[in-house]
Structures are given as C-alpha cells and as structure tokens.
C-alpha positions as CSV (number, residue, x, y, z in Angstrom):
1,X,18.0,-18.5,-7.9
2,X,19.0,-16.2,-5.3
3,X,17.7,-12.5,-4.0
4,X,13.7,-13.5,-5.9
5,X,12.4,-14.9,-2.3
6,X,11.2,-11.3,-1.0
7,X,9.1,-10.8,-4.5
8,X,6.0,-12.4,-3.7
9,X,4.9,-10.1,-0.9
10,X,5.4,-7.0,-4.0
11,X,3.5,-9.2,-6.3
12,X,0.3,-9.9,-3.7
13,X,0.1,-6.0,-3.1
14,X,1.1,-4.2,-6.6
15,X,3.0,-2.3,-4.0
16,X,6.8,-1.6,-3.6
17,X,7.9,-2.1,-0.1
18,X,8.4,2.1,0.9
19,X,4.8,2.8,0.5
20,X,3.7,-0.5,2.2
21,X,5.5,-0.2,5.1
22,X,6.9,3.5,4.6
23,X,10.4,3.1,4.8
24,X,13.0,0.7,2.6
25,X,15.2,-1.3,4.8
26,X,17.7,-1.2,2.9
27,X,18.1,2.6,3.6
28,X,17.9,2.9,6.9
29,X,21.2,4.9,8.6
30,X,21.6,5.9,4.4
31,X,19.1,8.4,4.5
32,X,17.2,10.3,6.8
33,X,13.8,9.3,6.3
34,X,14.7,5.4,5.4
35,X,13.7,6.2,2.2
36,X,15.5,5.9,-1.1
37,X,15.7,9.4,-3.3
38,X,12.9,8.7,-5.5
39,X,10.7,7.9,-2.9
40,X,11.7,11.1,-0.6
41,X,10.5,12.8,-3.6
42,X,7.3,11.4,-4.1
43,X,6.5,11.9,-0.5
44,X,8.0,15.2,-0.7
45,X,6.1,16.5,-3.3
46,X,2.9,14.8,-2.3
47,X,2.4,13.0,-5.6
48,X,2.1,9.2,-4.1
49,X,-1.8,8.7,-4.9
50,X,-0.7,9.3,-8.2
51,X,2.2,6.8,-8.4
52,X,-0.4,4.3,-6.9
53,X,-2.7,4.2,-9.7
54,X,0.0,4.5,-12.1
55,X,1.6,1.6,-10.2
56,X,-1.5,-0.2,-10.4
57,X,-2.2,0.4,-14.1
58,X,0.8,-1.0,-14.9
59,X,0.2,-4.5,-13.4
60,X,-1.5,-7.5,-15.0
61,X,-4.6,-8.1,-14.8
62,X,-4.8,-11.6,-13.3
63,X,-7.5,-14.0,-12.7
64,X,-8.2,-14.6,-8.9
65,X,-6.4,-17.1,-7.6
66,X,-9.6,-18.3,-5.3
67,X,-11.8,-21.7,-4.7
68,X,-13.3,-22.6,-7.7
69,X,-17.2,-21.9,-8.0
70,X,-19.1,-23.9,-5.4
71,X,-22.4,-25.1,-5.7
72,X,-24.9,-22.6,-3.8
73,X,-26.2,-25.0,-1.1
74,X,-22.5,-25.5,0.3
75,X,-21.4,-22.1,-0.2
76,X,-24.6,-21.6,1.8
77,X,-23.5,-24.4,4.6
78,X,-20.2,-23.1,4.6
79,X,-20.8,-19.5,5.6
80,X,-23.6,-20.3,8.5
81,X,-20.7,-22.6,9.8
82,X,-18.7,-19.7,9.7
83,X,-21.0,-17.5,11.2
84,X,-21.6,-20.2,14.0
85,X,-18.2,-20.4,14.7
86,X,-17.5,-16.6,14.8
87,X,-20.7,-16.7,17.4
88,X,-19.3,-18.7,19.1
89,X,-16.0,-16.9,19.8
90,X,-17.8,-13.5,19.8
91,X,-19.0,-15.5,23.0
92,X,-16.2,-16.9,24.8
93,X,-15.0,-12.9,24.7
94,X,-17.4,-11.6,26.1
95,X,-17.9,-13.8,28.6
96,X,-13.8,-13.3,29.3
97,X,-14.5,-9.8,29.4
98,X,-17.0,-10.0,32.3
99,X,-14.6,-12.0,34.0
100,X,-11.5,-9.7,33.7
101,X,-14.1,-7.0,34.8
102,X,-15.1,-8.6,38.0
C-alpha cells in the first residue's frame, strides 16, 4: 500500500501538485523551471485556465463531506458563539497592538 499517502491533498483540490504549488518536486535540479515537460508547456503556451476546467470537469461530483443539517436554533447559537469568540480575539489584538505601539 505504498506511494498512495500523498494522494489526498490532489483529491481535496482537483489539482495536480505543479499548479498548486508551481513546481513538482520531483523535478527540481531535472529541469529548469521544476517543472515536468507537460507542464513547461502549459505554462509556456499559457493554456493553464484551460487545463483547470478541463481538470475540473473531469472529477466526480461528490457530495460534501460536511456536518449533517442542523436544526436552525443551534446553527443559530453556534455562529453568535463564533462571532463572540472571533470578538473577542479581534480584541485581545488590538489591544496588543496598542501596546507594541507604545
């Protein structure tokens, strides 16, 4: 079961890892850019938003893979938690902020 732990990351994104991250490790010192040849092409040539939706009609549609459906009243507790919370460190920043200014 070796060499499929580095998939999921390709999986989450529809992406390959050259046009994440814009180079393949696995060709750096092989090639100038740190690119393999098809995707020194693509750059090259400028046709990458082109293999993007092509890449991305060509994956499965899935389901999200989310929370299941919560009732209203604690989807509705849950986010002014969240906003409290994110308040409250939009806070503690600022007040840091005045005290790295003084």
């Amino acid at each position: 079961m070796g060499g499929n732990r580095w998939r999921n990351m390709y999986y989450l994104t529809g992406l390959p890892g050259w046009m994440r991250f814009g180079y393949s490790p696995g060709w750096v010192g092989r090639s100038p850019t740190g690119m393999p040849p098809g995707a020194q092409y693509l750059t090259q040539t400028g046709q990458i938003p082109q293999f993007a939706s092509w890449m991305q009609q060509q994956a499965p549609a899935q389901a999200p893979m989310g929370m299941p459906a919560m009732p209203k009243e604690q989807e509705i507790s849950m986010l002014e938690s969240q906003a409290k919370m994110l308040g409250d460190q939009l806070e503690q920043i600022k007040k840091r902020l005045e005290e790295l200014r003084k």
